[in-house]
C-alpha positions in Angstrom: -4.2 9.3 6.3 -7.9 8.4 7.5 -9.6 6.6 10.1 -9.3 2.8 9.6 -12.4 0.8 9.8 -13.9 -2.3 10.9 -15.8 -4.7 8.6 -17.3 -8.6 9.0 -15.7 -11.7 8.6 -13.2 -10.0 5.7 -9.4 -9.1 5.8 -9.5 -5.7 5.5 -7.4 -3.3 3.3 -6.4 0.5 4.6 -3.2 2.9 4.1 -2.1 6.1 5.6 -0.2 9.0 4.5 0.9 9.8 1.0 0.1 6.6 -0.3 -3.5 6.7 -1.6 -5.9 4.5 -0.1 -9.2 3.9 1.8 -11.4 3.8 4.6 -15.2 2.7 5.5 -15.9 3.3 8.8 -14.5 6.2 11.3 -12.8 4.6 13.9 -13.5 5.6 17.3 -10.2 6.9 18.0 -8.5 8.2 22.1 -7.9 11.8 21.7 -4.2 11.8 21.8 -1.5 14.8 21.9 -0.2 16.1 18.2 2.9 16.6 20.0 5.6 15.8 17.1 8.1 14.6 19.3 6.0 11.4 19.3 6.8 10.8 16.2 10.4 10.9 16.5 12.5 7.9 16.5 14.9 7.5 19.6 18.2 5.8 19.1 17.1 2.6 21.7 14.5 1.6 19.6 14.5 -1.9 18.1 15.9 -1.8 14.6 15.2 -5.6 14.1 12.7 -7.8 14.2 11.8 -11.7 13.7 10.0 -12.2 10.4 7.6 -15.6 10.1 3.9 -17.2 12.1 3.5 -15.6 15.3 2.6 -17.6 18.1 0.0 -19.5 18.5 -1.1 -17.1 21.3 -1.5 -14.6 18.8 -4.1 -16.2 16.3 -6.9 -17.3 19.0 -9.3 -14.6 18.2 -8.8 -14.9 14.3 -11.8 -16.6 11.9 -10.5 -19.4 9.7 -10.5 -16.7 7.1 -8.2 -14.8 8.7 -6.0 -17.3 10.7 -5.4 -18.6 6.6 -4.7 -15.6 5.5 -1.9 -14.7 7.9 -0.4 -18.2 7.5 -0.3 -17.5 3.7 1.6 -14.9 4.4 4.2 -15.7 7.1 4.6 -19.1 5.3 5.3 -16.7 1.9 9.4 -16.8 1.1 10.5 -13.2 1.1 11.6 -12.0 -2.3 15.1 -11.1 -3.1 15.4 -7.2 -2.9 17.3 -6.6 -6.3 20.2 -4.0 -6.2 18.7 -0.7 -8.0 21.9 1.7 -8.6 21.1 5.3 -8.4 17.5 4.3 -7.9 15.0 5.3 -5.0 14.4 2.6 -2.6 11.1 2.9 -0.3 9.4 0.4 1.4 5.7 0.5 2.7 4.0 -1.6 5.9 0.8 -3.8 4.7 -0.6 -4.5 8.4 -3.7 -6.9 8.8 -5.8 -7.3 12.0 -9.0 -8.1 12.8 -11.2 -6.1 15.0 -14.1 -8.0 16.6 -15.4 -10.0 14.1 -13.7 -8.2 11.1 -10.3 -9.0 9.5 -8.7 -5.7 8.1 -5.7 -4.9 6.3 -4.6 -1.9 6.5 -1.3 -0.1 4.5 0.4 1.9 6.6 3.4 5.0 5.0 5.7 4.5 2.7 8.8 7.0 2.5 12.2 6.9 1.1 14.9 4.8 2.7 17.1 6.6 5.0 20.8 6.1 4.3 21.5 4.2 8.4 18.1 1.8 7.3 19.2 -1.4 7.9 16.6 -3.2 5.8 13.4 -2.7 4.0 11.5 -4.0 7.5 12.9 -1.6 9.3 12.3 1.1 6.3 8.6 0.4 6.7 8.4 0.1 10.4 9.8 3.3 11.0 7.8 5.2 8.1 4.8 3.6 10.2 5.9 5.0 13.5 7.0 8.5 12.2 3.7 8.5 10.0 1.1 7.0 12.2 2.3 6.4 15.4 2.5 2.8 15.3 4.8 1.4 18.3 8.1 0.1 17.3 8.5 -1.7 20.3 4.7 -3.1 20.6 4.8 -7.3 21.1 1.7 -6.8 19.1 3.3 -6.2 15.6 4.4 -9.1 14.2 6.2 -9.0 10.7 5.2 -11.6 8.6 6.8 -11.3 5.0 8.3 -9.2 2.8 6.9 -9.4 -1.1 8.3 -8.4 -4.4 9.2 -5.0 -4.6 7.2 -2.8 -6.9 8.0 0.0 -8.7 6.0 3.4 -9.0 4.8 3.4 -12.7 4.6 7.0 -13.8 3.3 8.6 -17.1 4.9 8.9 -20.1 7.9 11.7 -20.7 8.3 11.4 -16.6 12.0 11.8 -15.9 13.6 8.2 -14.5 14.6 9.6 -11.6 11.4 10.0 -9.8 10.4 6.2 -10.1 10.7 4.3 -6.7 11.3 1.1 -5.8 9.0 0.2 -3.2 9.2 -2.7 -1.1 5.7 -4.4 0.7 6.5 -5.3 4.1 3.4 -7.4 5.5 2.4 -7.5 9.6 0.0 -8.8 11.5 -1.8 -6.7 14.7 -2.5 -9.0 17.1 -4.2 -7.0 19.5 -7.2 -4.8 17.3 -7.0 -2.1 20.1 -3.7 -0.9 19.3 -4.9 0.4 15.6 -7.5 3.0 17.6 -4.1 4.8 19.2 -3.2 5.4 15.6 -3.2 9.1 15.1 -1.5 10.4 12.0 1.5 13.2 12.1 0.1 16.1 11.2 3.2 17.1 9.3 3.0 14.0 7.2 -0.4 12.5 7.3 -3.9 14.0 6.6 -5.5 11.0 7.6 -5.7 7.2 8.4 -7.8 4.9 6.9 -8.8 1.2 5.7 -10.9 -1.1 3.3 -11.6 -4.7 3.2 -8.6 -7.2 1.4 -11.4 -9.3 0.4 -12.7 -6.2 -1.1 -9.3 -6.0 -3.1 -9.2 -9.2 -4.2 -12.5 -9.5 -5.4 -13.1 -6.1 -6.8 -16.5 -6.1 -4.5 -17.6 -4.8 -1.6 -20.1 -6.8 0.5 -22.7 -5.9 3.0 -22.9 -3.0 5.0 -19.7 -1.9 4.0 -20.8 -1.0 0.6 -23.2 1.9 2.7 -21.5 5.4 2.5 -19.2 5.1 -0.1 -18.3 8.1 -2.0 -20.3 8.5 -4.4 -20.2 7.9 -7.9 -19.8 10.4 -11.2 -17.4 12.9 -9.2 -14.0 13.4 -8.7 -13.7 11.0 -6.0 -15.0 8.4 -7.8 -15.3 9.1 -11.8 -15.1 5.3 -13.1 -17.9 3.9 -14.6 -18.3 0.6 -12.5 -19.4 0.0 -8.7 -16.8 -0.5 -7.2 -13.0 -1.2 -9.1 -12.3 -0.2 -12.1 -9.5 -0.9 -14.5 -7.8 0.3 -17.9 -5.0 -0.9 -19.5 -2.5 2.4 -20.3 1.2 2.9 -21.5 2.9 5.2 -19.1 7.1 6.0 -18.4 8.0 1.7 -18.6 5.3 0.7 -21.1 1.7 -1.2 -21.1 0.4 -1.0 -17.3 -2.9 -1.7 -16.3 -4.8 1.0 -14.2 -6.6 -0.2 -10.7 -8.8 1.8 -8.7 -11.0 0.6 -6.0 -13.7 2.8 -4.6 -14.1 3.8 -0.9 -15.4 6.5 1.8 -12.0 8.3 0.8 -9.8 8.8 -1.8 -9.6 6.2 -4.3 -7.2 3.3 -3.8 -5.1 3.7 -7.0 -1.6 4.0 -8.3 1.2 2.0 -6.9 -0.3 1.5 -3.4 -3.4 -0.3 -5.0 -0.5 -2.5 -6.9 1.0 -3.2 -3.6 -2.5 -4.0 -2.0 -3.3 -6.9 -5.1 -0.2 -8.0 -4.5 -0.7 -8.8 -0.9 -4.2 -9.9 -1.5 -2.9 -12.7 -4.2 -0.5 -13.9 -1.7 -3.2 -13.9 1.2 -5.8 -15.4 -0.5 -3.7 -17.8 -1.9 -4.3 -17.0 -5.7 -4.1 -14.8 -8.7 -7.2 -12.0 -8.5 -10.3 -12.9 -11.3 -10.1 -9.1 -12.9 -6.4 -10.2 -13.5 -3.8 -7.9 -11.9 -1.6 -6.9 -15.3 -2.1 -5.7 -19.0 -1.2 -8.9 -21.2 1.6 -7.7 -22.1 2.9 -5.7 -19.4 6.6 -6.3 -18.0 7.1 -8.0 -14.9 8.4 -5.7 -11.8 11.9 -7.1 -11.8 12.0 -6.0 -15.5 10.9 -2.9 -15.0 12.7 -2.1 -12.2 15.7 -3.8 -14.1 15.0 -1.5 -17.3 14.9 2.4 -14.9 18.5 1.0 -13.2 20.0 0.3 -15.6 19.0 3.7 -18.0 19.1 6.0 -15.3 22.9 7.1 -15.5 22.4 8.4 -19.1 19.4 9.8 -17.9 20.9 11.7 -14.8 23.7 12.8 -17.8 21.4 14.6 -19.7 20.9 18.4 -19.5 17.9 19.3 -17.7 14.8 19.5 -20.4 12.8 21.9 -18.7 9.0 21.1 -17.7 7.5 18.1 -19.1 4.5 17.3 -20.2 3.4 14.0 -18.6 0.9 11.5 -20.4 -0.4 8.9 -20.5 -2.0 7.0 -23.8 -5.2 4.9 -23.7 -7.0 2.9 -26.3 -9.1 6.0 -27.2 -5.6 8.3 -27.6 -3.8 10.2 -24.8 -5.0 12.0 -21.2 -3.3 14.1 -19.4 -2.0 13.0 -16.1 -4.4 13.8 -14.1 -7.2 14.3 -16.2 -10.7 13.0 -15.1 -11.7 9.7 -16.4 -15.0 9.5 -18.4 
């Protein structure tokens, strides 16, 4: 994970641990013990927690921007959470708070489900505390929503056992100081960081937060354009369409810049411009629907060995994992 940041007048994107995303300004963090028993959970923890609008308390300090955004999403019907076999389950904590005149979202860990989780919420709360230290038992967390789980699309020849079926938890911080206690676990977490939702939603970042960015034509960011980029591929479940957004980190990419749209849509109250999906990509439910139900046969089969994964583009096939010109 990295550092989250602060930016002005937008919701703000950010995600620790092994889920890829950004950050755009270091955030003055309390110099705190690395002690790993902090991370543990204890048995008398809450393992529950009331899902909807906070109170009205809560929202005070929020811009109209902001305030909206958090309504979208506590007034947002969580989705069904489909039964997925002999899948993976994982679920990953979206949380949004505004600094002093900033609204940020930030995504916190994602990890697999533990078999005593009672839910997806608590699944992504947990991860959160274990991952980044954020409190379980904190009046200033506030769940909002849950949104339609997602699944990890991998490249082609990738066995179907290592897809994941991720679950979006969304909270709200109420209180912006609590984010500058974050501290990531060294044994899970390189860093913590964030990036603005607007920025997510729009494909552009605004202002000041545009400064310092990595820079362009290197590994960190090899797309051609500014700031997101996008190409439509067929990986492990068929046509999916490639994000990544560009930040003072490690590219937002992958499932956890899925997850981040997502959220953003929802938010914002609308559909992105750049258009989220290939045009004829399967929906989640499908996809998730399609690696239950061929898993069996594909647990059955002998073991092939090392695979070479894939994945094809309009000018032929790349490697996973190999740069993008």
């Amino acid at each position: 994970m990295v550092p989250p940041i602060s930016a002005t007048e937008d919701l703000a994107s950010g995600a620790s641990s092994g889920v890829a995303t950004p950050t755009l300004a270091p955030l003055k963090r309390t110099a705190l013990p690395t002690d790993l028993a902090a991370f543990v959970v204890d048995a008398s923890m809450p393992r529950e927690w009331p899902i909807g609008l906070p109170p009205a308390d809560a929202l005070t300090h929020l811009s109209a921007n902001s305030r909206t955004c958090v309504e979208n999403f506590a007034a947002h019907t969580p989705d069904e959470q489909p039964e997925v076999g002999q899948a993976r389950r994982a679920a990953v904590l979206i949380a949004v708070y505004q600094p002093e005149g900033t609204e940020d979202l930030r995504a916190l860990p994602g990890g697999k489900v533990d078999e005593d989780d009672p839910s997806p919420v608590f699944t992504a709360r947990r991860e959160a505390f274990e991952e980044a230290g954020l409190p379980l038992t904190s009046p200033h967390v506030h769940v909002l929503t849950m949104l339609e789980p997602v699944l990890t699309v991998l490249p082609m020849n990738a066995h179907l056992k290592n897809h994941i079926v991720v679950t979006p938890v969304v909270a709200f911080i109420s209180d912006p100081a609590l984010v500058t206690t974050l501290r990531p676990n060294p044994e899970e977490v390189e860093c913590i960081f964030d990036h603005p939702l607007k920025a997510i939603h729009t494909g552009v970042v605004d202002g000041e937060l545009a400064e310092n960015l990595n820079l362009t034509d290197t590994n960190w960011w090899p797309g051609p354009t500014e700031f997101h980029s996008l190409e439509d591929v067929t990986g492990s479940t068929g046509s999916y369409r490639m994000h990544r957004f560009r930040t003072r980190h490690t590219p937002i990419r992958g499932f956890t810049s899925d997850v981040l749209i997502r959220a953003a849509a929802v938010g914002f109250d609308n559909e992105p411009e750049y258009g989220h999906y290939a045009p004829d990509q399967s929906s989640w439910s499908e996809s998730i629907d399609r690696v239950v139900q061929g898993l069996p046969a594909a647990l059955a089969e002998p073991d092939m060995g090392e695979r070479r994964l894939e994945w094809r583009t309009a000018t032929g096939v790349r490697a996973s994992g190999q740069r993008i010109e």
